[in-house]
C-alpha positions as CSV (number, residue, x, y, z in Angstrom):
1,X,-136.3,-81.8,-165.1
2,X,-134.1,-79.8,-162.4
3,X,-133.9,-76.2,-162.5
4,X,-131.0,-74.5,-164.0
5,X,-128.6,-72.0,-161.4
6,X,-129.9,-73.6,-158.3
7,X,-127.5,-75.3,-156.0
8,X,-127.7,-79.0,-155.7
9,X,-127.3,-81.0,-152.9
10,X,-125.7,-84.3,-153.4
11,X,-126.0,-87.5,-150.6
12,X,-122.8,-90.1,-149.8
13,X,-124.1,-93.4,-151.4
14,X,-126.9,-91.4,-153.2
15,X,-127.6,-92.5,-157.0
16,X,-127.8,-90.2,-159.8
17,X,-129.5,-90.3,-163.5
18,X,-126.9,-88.1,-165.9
19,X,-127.9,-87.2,-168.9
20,X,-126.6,-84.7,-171.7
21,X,-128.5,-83.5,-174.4
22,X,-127.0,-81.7,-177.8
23,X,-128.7,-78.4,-178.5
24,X,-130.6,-78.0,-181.9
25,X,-131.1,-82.6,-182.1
26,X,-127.7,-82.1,-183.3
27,X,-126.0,-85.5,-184.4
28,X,-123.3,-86.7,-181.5
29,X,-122.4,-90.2,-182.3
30,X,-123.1,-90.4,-186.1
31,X,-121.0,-94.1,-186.9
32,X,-119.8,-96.9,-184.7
33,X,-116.2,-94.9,-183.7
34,X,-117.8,-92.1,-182.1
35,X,-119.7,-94.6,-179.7
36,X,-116.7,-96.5,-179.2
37,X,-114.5,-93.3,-178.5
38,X,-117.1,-92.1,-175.9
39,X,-117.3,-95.6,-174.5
40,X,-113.3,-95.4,-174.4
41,X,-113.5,-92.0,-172.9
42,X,-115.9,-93.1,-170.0
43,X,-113.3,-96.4,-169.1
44,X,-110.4,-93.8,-169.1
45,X,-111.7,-92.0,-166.2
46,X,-113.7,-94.6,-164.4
47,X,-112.2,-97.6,-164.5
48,X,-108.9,-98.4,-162.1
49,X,-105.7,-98.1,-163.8
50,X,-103.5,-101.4,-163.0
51,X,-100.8,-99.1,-162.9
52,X,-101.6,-95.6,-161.1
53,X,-98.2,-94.3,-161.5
54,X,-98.5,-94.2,-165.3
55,X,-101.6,-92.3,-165.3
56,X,-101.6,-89.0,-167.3
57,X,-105.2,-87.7,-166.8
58,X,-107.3,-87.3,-163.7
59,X,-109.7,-90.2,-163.2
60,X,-112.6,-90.7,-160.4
61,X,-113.1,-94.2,-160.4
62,X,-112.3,-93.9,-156.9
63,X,-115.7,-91.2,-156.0
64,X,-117.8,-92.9,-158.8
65,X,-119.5,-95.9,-160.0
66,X,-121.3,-96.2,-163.1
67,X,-123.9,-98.8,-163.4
68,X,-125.4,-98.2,-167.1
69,X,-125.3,-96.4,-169.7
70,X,-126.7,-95.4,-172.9
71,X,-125.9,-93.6,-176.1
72,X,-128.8,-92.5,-178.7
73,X,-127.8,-90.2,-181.7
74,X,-128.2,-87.0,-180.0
75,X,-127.8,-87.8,-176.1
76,X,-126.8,-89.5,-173.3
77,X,-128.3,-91.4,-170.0
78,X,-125.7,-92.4,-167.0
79,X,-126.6,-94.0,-163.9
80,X,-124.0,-93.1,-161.5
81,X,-123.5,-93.6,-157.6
82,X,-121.5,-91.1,-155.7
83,X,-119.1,-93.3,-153.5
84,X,-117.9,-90.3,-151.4
Protein backbone atom coordinates (compact mmCIF):
# COMPACT_ATOMS: atom_id res chain seq x y z
CA UNK A 1 0.00 0.00 0.00
CA UNK A 2 1.36 3.68 -1.00
CA UNK A 3 2.26 5.98 1.51
CA UNK A 4 0.03 8.73 2.59
CA UNK A 5 1.31 12.75 1.98
CA UNK A 6 3.87 11.77 -0.63
CA UNK A 7 3.56 13.19 -4.09
CA UNK A 8 2.73 10.76 -6.78
CA UNK A 9 3.97 10.71 -10.02
CA UNK A 10 1.57 9.65 -12.73
CA UNK A 11 2.77 8.25 -16.51
CA UNK A 12 0.70 9.12 -20.08
CA UNK A 13 -0.83 5.63 -20.95
CA UNK A 14 0.15 4.38 -17.47
CA UNK A 15 -2.51 1.97 -15.68
CA UNK A 16 -3.72 2.43 -12.28
CA UNK A 17 -5.56 0.02 -9.53
CA UNK A 18 -8.13 2.51 -7.41
CA UNK A 19 -9.49 1.47 -4.72
CA UNK A 20 -11.51 3.09 -1.63
CA UNK A 21 -12.04 1.63 1.48
CA UNK A 22 -14.87 2.83 4.26
CA UNK A 23 -13.27 3.39 7.67
CA UNK A 24 -14.52 1.24 10.68
CA UNK A 25 -15.85 -2.00 7.67
CA UNK A 26 -18.62 0.34 7.57
CA UNK A 27 -21.51 -0.86 5.17
CA UNK A 28 -21.37 1.21 1.60
CA UNK A 29 -23.57 -0.59 -0.75
CA UNK A 30 -26.07 -2.38 1.60
CA UNK A 31 -29.07 -3.46 -1.32
CA UNK A 32 -29.00 -3.69 -5.05
CA UNK A 33 -29.81 0.43 -5.58
CA UNK A 34 -26.82 1.61 -3.88
CA UNK A 35 -24.64 -0.61 -6.41
CA UNK A 36 -26.70 0.46 -9.12
CA UNK A 37 -26.48 4.28 -8.17
CA UNK A 38 -22.58 3.94 -7.90
CA UNK A 39 -22.60 2.05 -11.19
CA UNK A 40 -24.78 5.09 -12.50
CA UNK A 41 -22.50 7.58 -10.93
CA UNK A 42 -19.32 6.00 -12.58
CA UNK A 43 -21.27 6.05 -16.42
CA UNK A 44 -22.08 9.78 -15.61
CA UNK A 45 -18.66 10.90 -15.62
CA UNK A 46 -16.97 8.37 -17.79
CA UNK A 47 -18.87 7.53 -20.44
CA UNK A 48 -19.28 10.11 -23.66
CA UNK A 49 -22.34 12.07 -23.55
CA UNK A 50 -24.14 11.83 -27.16
CA UNK A 51 -25.00 15.29 -26.59
CA UNK A 52 -22.06 17.45 -24.89
CA UNK A 53 -23.92 20.56 -24.92
CA UNK A 54 -26.56 19.25 -22.48
CA UNK A 55 -24.09 18.26 -20.03
CA UNK A 56 -24.57 19.67 -16.50
CA UNK A 57 -21.58 18.08 -14.52
CA UNK A 58 -17.91 17.75 -15.36
CA UNK A 59 -17.03 14.34 -16.90
CA UNK A 60 -13.46 12.80 -17.80
CA UNK A 61 -14.22 10.27 -20.16
CA UNK A 62 -11.98 12.12 -22.32
CA UNK A 63 -8.48 11.64 -19.62
CA UNK A 64 -9.80 8.22 -18.43
CA UNK A 65 -10.67 4.75 -19.27
CA UNK A 66 -12.01 2.36 -16.91
CA UNK A 67 -11.47 -1.20 -17.70
CA UNK A 68 -13.09 -3.08 -14.46
CA UNK A 69 -14.58 -2.70 -11.71
CA UNK A 70 -15.77 -4.06 -8.51
CA UNK A 71 -18.01 -3.40 -5.64
CA UNK A 72 -17.85 -5.49 -2.25
CA UNK A 73 -19.95 -4.26 0.82
CA UNK A 74 -17.47 -2.11 2.27
CA UNK A 75 -15.06 -1.06 -0.85
CA UNK A 76 -14.13 -0.57 -4.06
CA UNK A 77 -11.40 -1.82 -6.82
CA UNK A 78 -11.06 0.33 -10.27
CA UNK A 79 -8.72 -0.36 -13.01
CA UNK A 80 -8.25 2.86 -14.72
CA UNK A 81 -5.73 4.08 -17.58
CA UNK A 82 -4.82 7.69 -17.65
CA UNK A 83 -5.26 8.69 -21.43
CA UNK A 84 -3.45 12.03 -20.99
Amino acid sequence: MPSQNIVKEYVRGGIYHVYNKSQREFILFKKDADCLKFISLLRRYLIKPPFETQLRHKTYWDKIDCFCFTLMDTHFHMEIQQKG
